[in-house]
C-alpha positions as CSV (number, residue, x, y, z in Angstrom):
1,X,-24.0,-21.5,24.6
2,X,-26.5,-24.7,24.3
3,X,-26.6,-25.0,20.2
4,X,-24.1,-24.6,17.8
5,X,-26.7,-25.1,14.3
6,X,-24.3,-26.1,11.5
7,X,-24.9,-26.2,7.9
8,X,-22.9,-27.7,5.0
9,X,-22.8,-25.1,1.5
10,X,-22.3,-26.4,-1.1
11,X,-24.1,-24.8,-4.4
12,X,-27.6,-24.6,-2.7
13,X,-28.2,-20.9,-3.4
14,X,-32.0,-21.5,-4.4
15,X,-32.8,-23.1,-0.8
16,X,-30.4,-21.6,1.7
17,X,-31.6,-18.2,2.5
18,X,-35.1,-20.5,3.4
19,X,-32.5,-22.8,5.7
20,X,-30.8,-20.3,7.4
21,X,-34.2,-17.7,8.2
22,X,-35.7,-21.0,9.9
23,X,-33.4,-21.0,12.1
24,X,-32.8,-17.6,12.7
25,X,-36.4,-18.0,13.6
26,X,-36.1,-20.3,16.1
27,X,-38.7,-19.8,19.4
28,X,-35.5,-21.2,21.5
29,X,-32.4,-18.5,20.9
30,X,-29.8,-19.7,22.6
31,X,-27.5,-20.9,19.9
32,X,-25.0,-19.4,17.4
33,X,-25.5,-20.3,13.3
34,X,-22.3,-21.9,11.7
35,X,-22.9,-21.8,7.3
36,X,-19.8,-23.7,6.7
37,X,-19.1,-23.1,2.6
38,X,-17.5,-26.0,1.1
39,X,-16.1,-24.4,-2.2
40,X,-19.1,-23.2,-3.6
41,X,-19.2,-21.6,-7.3
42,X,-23.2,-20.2,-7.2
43,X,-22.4,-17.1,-5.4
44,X,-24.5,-19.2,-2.1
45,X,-22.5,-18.0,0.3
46,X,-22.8,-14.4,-1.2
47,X,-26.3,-14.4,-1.2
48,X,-26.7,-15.3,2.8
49,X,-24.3,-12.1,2.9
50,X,-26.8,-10.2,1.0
51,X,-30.0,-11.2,2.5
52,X,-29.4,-12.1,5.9
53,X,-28.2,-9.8,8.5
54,X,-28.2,-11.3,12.0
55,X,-25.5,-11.4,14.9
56,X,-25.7,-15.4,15.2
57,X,-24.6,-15.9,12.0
58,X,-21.4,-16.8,11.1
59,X,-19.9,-18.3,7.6
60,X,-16.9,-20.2,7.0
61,X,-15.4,-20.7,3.8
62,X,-13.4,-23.0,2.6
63,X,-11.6,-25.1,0.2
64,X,-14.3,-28.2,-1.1
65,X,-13.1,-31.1,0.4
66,X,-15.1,-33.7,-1.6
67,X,-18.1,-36.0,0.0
68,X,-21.3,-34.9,0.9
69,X,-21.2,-32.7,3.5
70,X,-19.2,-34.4,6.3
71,X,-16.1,-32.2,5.6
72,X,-17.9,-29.5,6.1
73,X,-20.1,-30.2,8.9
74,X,-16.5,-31.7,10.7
75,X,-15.0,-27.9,10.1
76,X,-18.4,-26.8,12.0
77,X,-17.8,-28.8,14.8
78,X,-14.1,-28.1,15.2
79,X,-15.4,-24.4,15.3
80,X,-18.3,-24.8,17.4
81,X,-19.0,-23.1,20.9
82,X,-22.0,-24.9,21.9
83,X,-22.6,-28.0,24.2
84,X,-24.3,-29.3,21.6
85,X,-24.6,-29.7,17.7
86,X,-27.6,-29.5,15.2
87,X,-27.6,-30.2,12.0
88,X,-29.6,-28.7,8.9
89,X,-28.8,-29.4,5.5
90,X,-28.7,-26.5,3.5
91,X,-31.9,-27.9,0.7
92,X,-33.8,-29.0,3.9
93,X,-35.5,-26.8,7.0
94,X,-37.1,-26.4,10.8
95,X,-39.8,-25.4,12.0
96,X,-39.5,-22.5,15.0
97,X,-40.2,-25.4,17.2
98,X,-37.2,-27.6,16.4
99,X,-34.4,-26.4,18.8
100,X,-37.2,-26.1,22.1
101,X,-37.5,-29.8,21.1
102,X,-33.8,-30.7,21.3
103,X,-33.5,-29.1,24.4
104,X,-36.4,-31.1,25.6
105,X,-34.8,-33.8,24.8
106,X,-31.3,-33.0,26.1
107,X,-33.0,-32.0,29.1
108,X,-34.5,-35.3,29.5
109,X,-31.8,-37.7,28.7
110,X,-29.2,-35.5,30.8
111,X,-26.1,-37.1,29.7
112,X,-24.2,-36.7,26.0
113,X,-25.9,-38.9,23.6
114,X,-27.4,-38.9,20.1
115,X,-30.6,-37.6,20.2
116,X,-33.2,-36.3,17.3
117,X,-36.5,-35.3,16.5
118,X,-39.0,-37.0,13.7
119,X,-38.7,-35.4,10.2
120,X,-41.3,-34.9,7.5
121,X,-40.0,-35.5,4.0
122,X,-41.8,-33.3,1.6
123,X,-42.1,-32.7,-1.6
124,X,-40.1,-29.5,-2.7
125,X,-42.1,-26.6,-2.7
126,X,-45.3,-28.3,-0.6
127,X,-46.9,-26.3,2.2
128,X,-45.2,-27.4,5.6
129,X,-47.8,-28.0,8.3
130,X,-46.6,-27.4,11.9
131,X,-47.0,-30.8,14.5
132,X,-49.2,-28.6,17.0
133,X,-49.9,-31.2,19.6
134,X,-49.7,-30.5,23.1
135,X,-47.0,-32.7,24.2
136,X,-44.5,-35.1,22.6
137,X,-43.2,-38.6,23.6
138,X,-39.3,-38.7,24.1
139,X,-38.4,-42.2,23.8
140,X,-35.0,-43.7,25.0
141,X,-33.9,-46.6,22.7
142,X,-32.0,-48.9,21.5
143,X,-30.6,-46.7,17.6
144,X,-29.7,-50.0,16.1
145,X,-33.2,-51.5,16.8
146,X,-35.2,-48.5,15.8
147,X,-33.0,-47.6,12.4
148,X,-32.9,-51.2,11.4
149,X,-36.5,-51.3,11.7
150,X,-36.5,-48.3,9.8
151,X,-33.9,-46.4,7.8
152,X,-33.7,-42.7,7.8
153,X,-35.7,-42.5,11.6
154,X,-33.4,-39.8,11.9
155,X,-32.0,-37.7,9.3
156,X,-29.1,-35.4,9.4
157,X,-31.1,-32.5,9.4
158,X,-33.2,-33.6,12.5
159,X,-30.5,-34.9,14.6
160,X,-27.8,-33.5,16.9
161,X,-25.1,-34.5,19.3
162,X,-23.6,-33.8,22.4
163,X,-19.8,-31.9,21.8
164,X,-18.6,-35.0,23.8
165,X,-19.3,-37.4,20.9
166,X,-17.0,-35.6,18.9
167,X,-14.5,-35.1,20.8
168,X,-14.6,-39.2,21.5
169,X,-15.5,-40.2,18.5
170,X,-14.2,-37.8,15.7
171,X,-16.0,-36.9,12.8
172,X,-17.5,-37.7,9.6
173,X,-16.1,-40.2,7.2
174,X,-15.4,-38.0,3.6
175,X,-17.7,-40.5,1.2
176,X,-20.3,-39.9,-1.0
177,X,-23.1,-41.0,0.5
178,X,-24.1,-42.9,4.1
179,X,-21.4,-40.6,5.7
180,X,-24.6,-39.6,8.3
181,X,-25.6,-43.3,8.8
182,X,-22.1,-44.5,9.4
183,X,-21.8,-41.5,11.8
184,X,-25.0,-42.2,13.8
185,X,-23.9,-46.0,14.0
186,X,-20.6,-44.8,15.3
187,X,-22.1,-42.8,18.1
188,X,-24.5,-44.8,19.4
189,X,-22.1,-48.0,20.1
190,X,-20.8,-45.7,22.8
191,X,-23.5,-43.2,23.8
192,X,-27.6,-43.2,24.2
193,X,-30.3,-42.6,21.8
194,X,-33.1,-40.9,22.6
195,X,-35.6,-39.2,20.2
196,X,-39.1,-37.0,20.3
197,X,-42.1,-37.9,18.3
198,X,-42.6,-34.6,17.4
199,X,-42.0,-33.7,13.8
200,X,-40.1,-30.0,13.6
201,X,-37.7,-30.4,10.5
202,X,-38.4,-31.1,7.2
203,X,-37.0,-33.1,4.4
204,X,-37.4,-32.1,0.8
205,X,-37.2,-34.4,-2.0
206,X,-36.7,-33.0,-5.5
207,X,-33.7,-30.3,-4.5
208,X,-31.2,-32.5,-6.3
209,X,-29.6,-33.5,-3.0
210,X,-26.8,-36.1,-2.7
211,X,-28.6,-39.0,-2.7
212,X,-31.1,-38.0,-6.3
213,X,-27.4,-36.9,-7.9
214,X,-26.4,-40.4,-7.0
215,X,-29.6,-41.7,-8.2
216,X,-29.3,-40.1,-11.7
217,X,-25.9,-40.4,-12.9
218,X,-26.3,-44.4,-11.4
219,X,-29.5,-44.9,-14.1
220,X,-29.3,-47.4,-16.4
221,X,-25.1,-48.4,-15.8
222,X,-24.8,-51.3,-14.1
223,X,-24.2,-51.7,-10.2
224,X,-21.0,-52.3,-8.3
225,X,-21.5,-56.2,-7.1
226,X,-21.1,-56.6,-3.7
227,X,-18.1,-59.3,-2.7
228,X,-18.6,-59.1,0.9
229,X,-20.8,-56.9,3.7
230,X,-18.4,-54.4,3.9
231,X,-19.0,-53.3,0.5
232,X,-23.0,-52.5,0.7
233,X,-22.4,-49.4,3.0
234,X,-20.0,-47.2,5.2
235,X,-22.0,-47.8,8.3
236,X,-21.7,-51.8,7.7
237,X,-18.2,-51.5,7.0
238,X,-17.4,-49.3,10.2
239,X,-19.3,-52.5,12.5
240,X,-17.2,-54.7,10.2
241,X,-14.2,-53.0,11.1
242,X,-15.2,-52.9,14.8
243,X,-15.9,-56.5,14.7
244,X,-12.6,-57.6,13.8
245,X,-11.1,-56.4,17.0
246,X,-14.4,-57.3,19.1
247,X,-15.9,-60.5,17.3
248,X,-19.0,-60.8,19.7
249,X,-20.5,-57.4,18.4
250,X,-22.0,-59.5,15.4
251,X,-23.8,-61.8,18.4
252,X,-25.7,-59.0,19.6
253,X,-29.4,-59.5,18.5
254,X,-29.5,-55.2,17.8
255,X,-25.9,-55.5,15.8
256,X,-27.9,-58.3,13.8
257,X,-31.4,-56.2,13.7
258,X,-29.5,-53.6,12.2
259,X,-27.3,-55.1,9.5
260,X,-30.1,-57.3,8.5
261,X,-32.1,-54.2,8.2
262,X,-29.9,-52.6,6.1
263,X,-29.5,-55.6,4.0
264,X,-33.5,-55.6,3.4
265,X,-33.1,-51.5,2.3
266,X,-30.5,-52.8,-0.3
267,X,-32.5,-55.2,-1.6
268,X,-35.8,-53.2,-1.7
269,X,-33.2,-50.7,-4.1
270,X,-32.4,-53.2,-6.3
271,X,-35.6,-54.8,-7.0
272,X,-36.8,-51.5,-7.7
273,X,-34.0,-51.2,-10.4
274,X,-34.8,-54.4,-11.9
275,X,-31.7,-55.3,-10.6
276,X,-32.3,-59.4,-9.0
277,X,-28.7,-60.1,-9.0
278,X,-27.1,-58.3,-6.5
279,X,-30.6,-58.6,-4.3
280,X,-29.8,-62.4,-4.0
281,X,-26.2,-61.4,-2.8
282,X,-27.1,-59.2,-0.5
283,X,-29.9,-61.7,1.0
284,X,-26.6,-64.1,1.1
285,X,-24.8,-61.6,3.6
286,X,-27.8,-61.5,6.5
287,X,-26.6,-62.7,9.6
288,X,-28.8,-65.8,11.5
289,X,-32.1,-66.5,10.6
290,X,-34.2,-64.3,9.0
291,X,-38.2,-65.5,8.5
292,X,-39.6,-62.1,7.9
293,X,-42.7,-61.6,5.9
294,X,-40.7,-58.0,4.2
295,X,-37.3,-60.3,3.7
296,X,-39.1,-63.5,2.0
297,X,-41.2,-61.3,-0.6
298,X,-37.8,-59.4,-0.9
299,X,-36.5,-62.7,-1.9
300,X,-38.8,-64.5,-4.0
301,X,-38.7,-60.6,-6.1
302,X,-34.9,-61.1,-6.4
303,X,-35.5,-64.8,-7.8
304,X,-37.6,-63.3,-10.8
305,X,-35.8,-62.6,-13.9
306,X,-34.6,-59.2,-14.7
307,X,-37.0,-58.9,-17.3
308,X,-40.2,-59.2,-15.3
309,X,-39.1,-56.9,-12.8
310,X,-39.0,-54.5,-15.3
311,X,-42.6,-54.9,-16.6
312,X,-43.9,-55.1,-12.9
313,X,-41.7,-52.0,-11.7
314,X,-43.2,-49.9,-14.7
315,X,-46.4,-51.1,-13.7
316,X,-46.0,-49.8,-10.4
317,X,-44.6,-46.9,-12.0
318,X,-47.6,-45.8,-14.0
319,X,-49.9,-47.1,-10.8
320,X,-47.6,-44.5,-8.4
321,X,-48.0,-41.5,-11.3
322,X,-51.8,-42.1,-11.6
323,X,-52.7,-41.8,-7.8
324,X,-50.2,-38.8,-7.4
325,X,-52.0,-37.1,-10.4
326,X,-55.4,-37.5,-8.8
């Protein structure tokens, strides 16, 4: 079997039926469908059972093991009988394009590696539009170059991995958010990245996923500060880790690209939440010299006081909700 398509359950019962019918409607059919439940109390599970009736489909239950999904997609992987591994969260979707893609792409890098597709992220509930073009680019690259440059190039739900990785590597870290970046980071020190231009899963925003439950219950307390690198993700504290036992991996220029990178994300999150202080102290934690036009308006923001930041971020605010009102 090529694909084993794995998705995490946990209390996603308004969006999973649309999850697992995308893929059941994949144009490429050789794969099996793994729905790994992680505890859930919506009746999720249950409703797949009710509403969906296909031979590929398969659902685990089990116990909820905490995190955000790792645990489960791990259980997925242990059970898995295909060369490879897709992932699709179970708020998120494909299009019937998005496993011929992969394939493409395994096809074309011929060796285990991390590869992935480009995802749209959407609005919940706006029209998906298909990428029609003829032909895609697959690019092999350098992961740390591209996802420093920008985070979230790949999501979880438009990436997969060779069965090899895992059994090298292991799986996901149990955290509650950045378990899929840490993972990613993890893979490709050992194994290639290559990736397709052509966009074939989507992304919603607004289905109360990890990252906006994070986002809510975080409003207005005030932030963990940051005492050293490892503390500003899991996928900084994994190169940390690695470091220690091989101290020239913070020499190489991608290593740096990459942490500086996600140094510049953090900041960018904290101005936004009027938050200047731990801005500076992340700034304090790049690695070599860093003359960027993005990091030195980053850090003139995070010398402002907490109180302007506030009146400019709800000016942007009410700028942002004007234009999306139009």
């Amino acid at each position: 079997m090529r694909f084993t398509v794995i998705i995490p359950l946990y209390n996603k019962r308004a969006f999973v039926v649309q999850a697992v019918q995308s893929v059941l409607a994949q144009e490429y059919i050789d794969f099996e469908l793994l729905v790994v439940d992680d505890g859930s109390t919506d009746g999720s599970a249950e409703l797949i059972e009710e509403q969906v009736n296909d031979p590929r489909l398969r659902i685990i239950r089990q116990d909820n093991l905490g995190g955000s999904g790792g645990q489960a997609r791990n259980t997925g992987m242990t059970d898995a009988q295909g060369e490879w591994f897709a992932f699709l969260d179970a708020d998120d979707m494909w299009l019937s394009n998005h496993l011929t893609e992969l394939a493409a792409i395994a096809e074309h890098v011929g060796q285990p590696a991390l590869i992935s597709t480009t995802p749209q992220e959407l609005s919940e509930g706006t029209v998906v539009k298909p990428d029609l073009r003829a032909k895609s680019t697959i690019h092999s690259g350098n992961y740390f170059v591209s996802a420093g440059g920008q985070i979230g190039l790949n999501n979880t739900s438009s990436t997969a991995i060779h069965r090899d990785i895992f059994e090298r590597i292991g799986g996901f870290i149990n955290v509650r958010s950045g378990e899929d970046l840490e993972y990613w980071a993890r893979a490709a020190l050992q194994f290639p990245y290559v990736s397709s231009n052509r966009e074939t899963s989507v992304y919603y925003r607004g289905t109360m996923g990890t990252m906006e439950q994070l986002e809510v219950q975080s409003k207005g307390k005030q932030q963990p500060v940051p005492v050293k690198l490892q503390d500003v993700s899991p996928s900084l504290a994994m190169l940390c880790e690695k470091a220690a036992n091989d101290p020239a991996l913070f020499e190489r220029d991608d290593i740096r690209f990459y942490v500086n990178g996600r140094l510049r994300a953090g900041m960018r999150i904290n101005i936004r939440q009027s938050n200047p202080q731990n801005a500076r102290l992340l700034r304090r934690f790049m690695i070599g010299s860093v003359m960027d036009h993005q990091t030195r308006v980053l850090s003139v923001a995070a010398r402002l006081p907490r109180s302007v930041l506030r009146v400019l971020n709800a000016g942007y605010d009410l700028y942002v909700g004007k234009r999306r009102r139009r």
